[in-house]
C-alpha positions in Angstrom: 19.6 -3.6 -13.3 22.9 -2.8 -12.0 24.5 -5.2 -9.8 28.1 -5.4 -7.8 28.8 -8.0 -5.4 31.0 -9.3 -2.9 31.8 -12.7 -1.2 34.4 -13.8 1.5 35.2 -16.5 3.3 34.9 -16.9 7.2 36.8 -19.2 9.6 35.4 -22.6 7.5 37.7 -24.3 5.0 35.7 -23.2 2.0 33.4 -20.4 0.9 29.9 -21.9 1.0 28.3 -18.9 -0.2 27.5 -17.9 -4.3 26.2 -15.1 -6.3 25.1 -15.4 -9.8 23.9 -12.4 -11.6 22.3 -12.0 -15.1 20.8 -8.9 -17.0 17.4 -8.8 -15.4 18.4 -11.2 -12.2 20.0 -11.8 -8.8 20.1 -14.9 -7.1 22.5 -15.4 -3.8 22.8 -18.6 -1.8 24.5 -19.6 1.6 25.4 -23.1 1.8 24.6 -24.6 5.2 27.7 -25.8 7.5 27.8 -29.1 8.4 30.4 -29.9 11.2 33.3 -32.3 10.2 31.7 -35.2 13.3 28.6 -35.4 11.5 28.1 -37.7 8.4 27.0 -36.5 4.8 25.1 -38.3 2.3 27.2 -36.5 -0.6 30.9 -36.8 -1.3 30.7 -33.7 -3.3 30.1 -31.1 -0.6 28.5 -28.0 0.1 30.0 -25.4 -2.3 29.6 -27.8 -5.1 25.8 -27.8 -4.5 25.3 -24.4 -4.1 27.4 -23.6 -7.6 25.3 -26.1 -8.9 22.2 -24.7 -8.0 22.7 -21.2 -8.6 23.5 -22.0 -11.9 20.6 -23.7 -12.6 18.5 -20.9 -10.7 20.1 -18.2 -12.6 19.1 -19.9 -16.4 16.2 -20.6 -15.3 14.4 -17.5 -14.2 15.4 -15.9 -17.3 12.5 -17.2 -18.5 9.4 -14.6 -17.3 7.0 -17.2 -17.8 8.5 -19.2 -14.8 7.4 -18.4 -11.4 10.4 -18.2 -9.2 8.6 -20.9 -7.3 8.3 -23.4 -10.2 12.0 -22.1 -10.9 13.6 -23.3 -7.4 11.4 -26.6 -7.6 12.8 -27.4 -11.2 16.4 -26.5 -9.9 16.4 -28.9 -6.9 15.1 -31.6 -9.0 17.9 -30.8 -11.8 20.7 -30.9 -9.3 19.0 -33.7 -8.0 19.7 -35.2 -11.1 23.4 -34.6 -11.2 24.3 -36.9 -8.6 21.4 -38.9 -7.5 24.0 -42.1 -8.9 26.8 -41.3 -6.6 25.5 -40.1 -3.1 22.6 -40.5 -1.0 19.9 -38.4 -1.5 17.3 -39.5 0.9 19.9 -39.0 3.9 19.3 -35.8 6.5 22.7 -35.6 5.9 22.8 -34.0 2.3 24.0 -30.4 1.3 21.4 -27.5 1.9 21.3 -24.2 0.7 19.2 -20.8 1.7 17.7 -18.9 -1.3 17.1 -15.4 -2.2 16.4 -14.2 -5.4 15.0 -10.9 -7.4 14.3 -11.2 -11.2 13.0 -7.9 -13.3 9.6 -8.7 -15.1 8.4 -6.3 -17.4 7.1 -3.3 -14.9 7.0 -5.6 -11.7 10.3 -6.8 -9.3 9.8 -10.3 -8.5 11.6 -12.0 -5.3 11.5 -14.9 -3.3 13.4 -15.8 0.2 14.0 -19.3 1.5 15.3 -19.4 4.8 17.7 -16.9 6.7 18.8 -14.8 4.0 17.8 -10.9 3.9 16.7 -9.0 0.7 16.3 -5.1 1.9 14.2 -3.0 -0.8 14.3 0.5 -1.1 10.7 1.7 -2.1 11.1 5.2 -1.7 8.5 7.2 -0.4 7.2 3.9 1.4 10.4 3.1 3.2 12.8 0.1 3.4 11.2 -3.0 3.5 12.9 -6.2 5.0 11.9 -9.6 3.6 13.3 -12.7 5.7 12.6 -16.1 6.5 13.3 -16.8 10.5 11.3 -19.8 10.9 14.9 -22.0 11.7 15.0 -19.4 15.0 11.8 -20.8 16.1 12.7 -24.4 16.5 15.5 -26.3 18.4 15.3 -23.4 21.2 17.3 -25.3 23.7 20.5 -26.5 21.5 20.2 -22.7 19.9 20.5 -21.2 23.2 22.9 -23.8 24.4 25.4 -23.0 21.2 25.3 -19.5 21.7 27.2 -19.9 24.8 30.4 -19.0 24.2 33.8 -18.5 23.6 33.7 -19.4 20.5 36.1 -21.5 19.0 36.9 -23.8 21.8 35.8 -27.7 21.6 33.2 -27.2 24.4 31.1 -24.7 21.6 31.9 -27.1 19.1 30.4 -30.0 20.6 27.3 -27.7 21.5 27.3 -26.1 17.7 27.5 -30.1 16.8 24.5 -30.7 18.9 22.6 -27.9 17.4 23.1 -29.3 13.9 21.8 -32.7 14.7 18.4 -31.8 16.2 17.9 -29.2 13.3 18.4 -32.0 10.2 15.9 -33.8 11.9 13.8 -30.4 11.9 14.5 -29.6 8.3 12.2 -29.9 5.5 8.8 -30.8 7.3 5.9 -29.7 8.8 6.6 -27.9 11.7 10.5 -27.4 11.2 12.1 -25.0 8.9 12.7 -24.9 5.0 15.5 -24.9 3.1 17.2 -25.8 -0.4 17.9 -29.5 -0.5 16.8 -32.3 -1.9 12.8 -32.2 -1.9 11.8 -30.2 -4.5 8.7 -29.6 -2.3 10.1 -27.1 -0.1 10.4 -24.3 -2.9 6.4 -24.1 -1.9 7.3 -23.1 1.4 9.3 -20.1 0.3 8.1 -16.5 0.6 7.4 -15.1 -2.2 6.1 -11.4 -3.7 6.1 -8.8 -6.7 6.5 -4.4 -6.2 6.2 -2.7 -8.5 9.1 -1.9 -10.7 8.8 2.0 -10.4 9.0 2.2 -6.7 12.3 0.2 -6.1 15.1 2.4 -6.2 17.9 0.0 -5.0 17.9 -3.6 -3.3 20.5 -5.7 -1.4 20.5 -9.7 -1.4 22.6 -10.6 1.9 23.4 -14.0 3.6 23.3 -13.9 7.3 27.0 -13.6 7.5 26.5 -9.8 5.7 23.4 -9.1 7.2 24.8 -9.6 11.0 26.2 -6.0 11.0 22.4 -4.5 11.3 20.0 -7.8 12.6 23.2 -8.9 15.0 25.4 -6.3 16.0 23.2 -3.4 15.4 26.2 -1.1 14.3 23.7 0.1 11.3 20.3 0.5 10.5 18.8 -0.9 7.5 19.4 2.5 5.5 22.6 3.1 6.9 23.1 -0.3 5.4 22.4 0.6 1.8 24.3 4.0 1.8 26.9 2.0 2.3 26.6 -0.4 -0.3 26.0 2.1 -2.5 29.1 4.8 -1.8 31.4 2.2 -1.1 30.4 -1.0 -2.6 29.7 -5.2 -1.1 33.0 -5.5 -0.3 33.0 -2.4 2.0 30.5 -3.4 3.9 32.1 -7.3 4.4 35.4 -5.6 5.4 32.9 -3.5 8.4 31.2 -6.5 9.2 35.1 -8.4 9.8 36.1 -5.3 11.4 33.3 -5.6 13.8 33.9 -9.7 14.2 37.7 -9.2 14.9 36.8 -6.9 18.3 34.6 -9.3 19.9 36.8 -13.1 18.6 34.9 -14.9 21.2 31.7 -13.9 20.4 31.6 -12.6 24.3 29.5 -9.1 23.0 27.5 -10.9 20.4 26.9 -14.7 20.6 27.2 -16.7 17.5 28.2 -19.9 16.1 31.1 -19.1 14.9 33.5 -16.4 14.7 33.0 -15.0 11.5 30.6 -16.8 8.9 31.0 -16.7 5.3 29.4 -13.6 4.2 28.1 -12.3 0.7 26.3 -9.0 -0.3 24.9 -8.2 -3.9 23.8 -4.7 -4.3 21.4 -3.5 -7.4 20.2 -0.5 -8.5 16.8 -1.3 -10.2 15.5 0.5 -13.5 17.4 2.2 -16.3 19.9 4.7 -14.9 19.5 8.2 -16.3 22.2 8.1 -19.4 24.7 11.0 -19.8 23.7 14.6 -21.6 25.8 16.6 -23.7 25.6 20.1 -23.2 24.2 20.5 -26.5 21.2 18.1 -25.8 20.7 20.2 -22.1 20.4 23.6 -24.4 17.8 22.4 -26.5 16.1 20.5 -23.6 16.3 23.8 -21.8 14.6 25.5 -24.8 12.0 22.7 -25.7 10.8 22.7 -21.7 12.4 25.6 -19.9 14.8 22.7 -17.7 18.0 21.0 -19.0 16.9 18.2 -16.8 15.9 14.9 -18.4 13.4 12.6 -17.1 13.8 11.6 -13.7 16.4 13.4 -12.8 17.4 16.7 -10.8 20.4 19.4 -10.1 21.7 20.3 -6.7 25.1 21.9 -5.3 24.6 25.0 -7.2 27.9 27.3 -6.7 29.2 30.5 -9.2 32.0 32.4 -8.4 34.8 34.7 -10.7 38.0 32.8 -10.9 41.3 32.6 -12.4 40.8 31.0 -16.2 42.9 27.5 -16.5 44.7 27.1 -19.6 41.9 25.1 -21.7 39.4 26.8 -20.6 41.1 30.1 -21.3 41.7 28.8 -24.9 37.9 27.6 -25.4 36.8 30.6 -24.3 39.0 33.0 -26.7 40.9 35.0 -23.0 44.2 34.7 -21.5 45.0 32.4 -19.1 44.3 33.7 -15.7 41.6 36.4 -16.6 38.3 36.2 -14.6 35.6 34.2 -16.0 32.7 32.9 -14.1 32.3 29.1 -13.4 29.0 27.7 -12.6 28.6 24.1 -11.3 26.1 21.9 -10.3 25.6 18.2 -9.7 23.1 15.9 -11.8 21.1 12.9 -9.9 18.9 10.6 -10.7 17.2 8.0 -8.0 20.4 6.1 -8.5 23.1 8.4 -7.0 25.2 11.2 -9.1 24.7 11.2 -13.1 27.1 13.6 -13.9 28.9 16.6 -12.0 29.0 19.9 -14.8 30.9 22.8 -15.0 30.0 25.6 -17.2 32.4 28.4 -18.0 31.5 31.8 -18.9 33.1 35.0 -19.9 32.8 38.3 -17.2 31.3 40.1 -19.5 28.2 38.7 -19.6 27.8 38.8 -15.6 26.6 42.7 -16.5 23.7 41.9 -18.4 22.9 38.6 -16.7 23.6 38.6 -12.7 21.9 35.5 -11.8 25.1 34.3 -13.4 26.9 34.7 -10.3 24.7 33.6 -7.5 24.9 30.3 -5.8 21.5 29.2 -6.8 19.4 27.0 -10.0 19.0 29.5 -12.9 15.4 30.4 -13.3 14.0 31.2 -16.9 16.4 28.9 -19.0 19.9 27.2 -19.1 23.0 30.3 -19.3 22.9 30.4 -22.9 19.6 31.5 -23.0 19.4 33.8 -20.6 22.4 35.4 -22.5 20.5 35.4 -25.8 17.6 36.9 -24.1 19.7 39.9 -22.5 22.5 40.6 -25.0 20.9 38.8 -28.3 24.0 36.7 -28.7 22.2 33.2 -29.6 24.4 30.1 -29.7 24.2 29.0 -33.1 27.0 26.2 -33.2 29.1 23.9 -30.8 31.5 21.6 -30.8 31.0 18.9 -28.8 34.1 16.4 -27.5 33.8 12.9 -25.1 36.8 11.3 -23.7 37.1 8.9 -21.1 39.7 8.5 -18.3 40.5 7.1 -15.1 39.0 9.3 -12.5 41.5 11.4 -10.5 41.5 12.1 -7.0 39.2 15.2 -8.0 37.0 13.5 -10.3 36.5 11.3 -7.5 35.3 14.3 -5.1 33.1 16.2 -7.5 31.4 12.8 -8.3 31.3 11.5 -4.6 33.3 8.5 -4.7 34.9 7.2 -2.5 39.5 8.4 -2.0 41.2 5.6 -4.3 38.4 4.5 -6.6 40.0 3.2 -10.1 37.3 3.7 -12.4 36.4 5.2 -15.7 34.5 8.2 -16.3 33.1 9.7 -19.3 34.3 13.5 -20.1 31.8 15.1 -22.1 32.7 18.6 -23.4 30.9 21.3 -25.5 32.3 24.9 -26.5 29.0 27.2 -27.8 29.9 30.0 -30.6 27.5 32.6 -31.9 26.7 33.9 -35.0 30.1 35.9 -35.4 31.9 33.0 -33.9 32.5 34.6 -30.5 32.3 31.8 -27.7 29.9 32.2 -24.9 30.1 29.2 -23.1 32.3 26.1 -22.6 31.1 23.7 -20.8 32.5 20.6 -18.9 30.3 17.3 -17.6 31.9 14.5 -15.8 29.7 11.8 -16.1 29.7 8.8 -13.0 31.4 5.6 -13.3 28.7 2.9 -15.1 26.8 5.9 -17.1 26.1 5.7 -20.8 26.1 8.2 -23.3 22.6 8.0 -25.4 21.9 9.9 -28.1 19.4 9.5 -31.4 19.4 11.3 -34.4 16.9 11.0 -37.8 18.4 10.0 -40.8 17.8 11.1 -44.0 17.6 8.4 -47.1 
């Protein structure tokens, strides 16, 4: 699982939102806002609890034998224990928290959802499915209504907001009302919970409401919109839309809402093992061994050849001068994830003679370059040299890969130059591997 994340403050005096993120988990949490008029049982606050909590969450659910259930029950009850001695815990005036959480478990995603938080999972074929918990809508219909009124931000929606807040503690917690993170371990029962299957998710986003209100508020984008987004331009990308959005309706006059702008955190994760990075040499011999030089779950698009003008390295690997034709193939490598790697393969004019398909805009059929060179002209590769650098990506990195103008990340360079049996090269060949890839490769030893 990769995950990135993103969490800002709104108009309130501290982020009540966290994230917490291990190797095979995700949990997110929005702290419930308490207006300053109203009493709470804890002198420690709101943001303490919800660090608190996550953190306990988080260690916990590493362990797969632990339902995320039995998980958010133990956590209350461990926090519980952190300050039982200092505040009063069996106020309606304590901290709260929503919960949503995924966790990888062997071949299965796990996930639960307390409350008003959104997870959105991408199952492929079977669409985007949206799991949420909307049961504090359903209650206090009146004083929701009533505090939706706007502007916003004037002591007349304060006093209303206020309102709303007082009728819901009594609501929260019990049969009838809504469910949240507290102090009664109990409520974790309440929370929805699920498995998929671990093959089908390709992607997943764990939002609060103040990151999910640019689809289920302002309808500015739909669910799948949402996680393009997220995954070309990142959590914080879609916070700074969501602001953007907030800022041109201040009064909530457009789109009613509590308060101008709410905290608002997004974690974004790509599920399963991304396809690692292949060297051109692994490609030929996959392309011999199966007749593709893709690997396992992954596929080539963006075909283009043409003759052009040879650049100085690549005039050198290839044995020309700089500025003679050669042909240059590319293509683009994907995997369910997004872009693996974005090759170039250079080739000497000759060989466009014996092997047109060398210069049309389309997947070669019959085997990688090299060996439909071998099978025309008999020149078999029979050595390369292979080199890997990494870098900052440039600005044209950037657009081969499809990131987004600006991005300041590293990229693997893998390149290979393939000789034949006199030594004459017939290909050189350039891969620029997307940020977060690995380079994979196993070899047998010999004792």
């Amino acid at each position: 699982m990769q995950v990135s994340m993103a969490s800002t403050q709104g108009v309130g005096t501290a982020n009540e939102d966290t994230v917490h993120v291990s190797p095979t988990g995700v949990v997110v949490l929005d702290g419930l806002s308490a207006p300053k008029d109203l009493p709470m049982g804890c002198i420690h606050g709101t943001p303490w609890f919800v660090r608190q909590l996550g953190t306990c969450l988080i260690n916990l659910i590493g362990d797969h034998a632990v339902l995320l259930r039995e998980a958010l029950r133990s956590a209350i009850s461990e926090v519980n224990d952190l300050h039982r001695d200092t505040c009063a815990l069996d106020q309606e005036a304590v901290p709260a928290s929503t919960v949503v959480m995924i966790r990888e478990r062997g071949n299965v995603l796990d996930y639960l959802v307390l409350s008003d938080n959104v997870l959105v999972l991408d199952l492929g074929d079977e669409g985007i499915r949206t799991i949420t918990d909307k049961r504090v809508e359903e209650v206090a219909g009146e004083e929701m209504e009533a505090a939706l009124q706007g502007p916003t931000g004037t002591p007349e929606h304060a006093a209303r907001v206020s309102a709303l807040v007082t009728v819901q503690r009594h609501l929260r917690n019990r049969p009838g009302g809504y469910w949240v993170a507290a102090t009664d371990p109990a409520a974790a029962d309440e929370a929805i919970t699920g498995s998929v299957d671990l093959a089908q998710v390709r992607q997943a986003a764990l939002l609060t409401d103040g990151a999910s209100r640019l689809v289920d508020s302002f309808g500015a984008l739909s669910w799948e919109q949402l996680l393009d987004l997220l995954r070309v331009e990142g959590p914080a990308a879609l916070i700074a839309r969501t602001r953007e959005v907030e800022l041109a309706d201040p009064a909530g006059e457009r789109w009613p809402r509590f308060k101008r702008s709410d905290d608002a955190t997004a974690a974004y994760a790509r599920i399963g093992r991304p396809v690692s990075l292949s060297s051109g040499g692994q490609r030929l011999e996959r392309g011999r061994r199966t007749g593709s030089s893709w690997g396992a779950g992954e596929r080539s698009d963006g075909h283009t050849a043409a003759v052009v003008s040879a650049p100085q390295n690549v005039a050198a690997a290839l044995g020309v001068e700089a500025g003679d034709d050669v042909i240059r193939r590319t293509r683009v490598y994907r995997d369910r994830h997004g872009v693996v790697a974005h090759s170039t393969s250079w080739i000497q004019l000759e060989f466009a003679q014996a092997v047109p398909a060398l210069l049309r805009n389309e997947r070669l059929i019959g085997g990688t370059s090299l060996d439909l060179i071998a099978q025309e002209t008999g020149r078999q590769a029979v050595k390369r040299t292979d080199e890997t650098t990494a870098r900052i990506a440039t600005a044209e990195d950037a657009q081969l890969l499809e990131l987004q103008p600006g991005t300041n990340e590293a990229i693997l360079v893998l390149s290979a130059r393939f000789v034949d049996r006199e030594g004459r090269p017939l290909e050189y060949g350039v891969d620029l591997g997307a940020p977060g890839r690995t380079r994979v490769e196993t070899a047998d030893m010999t004792c």
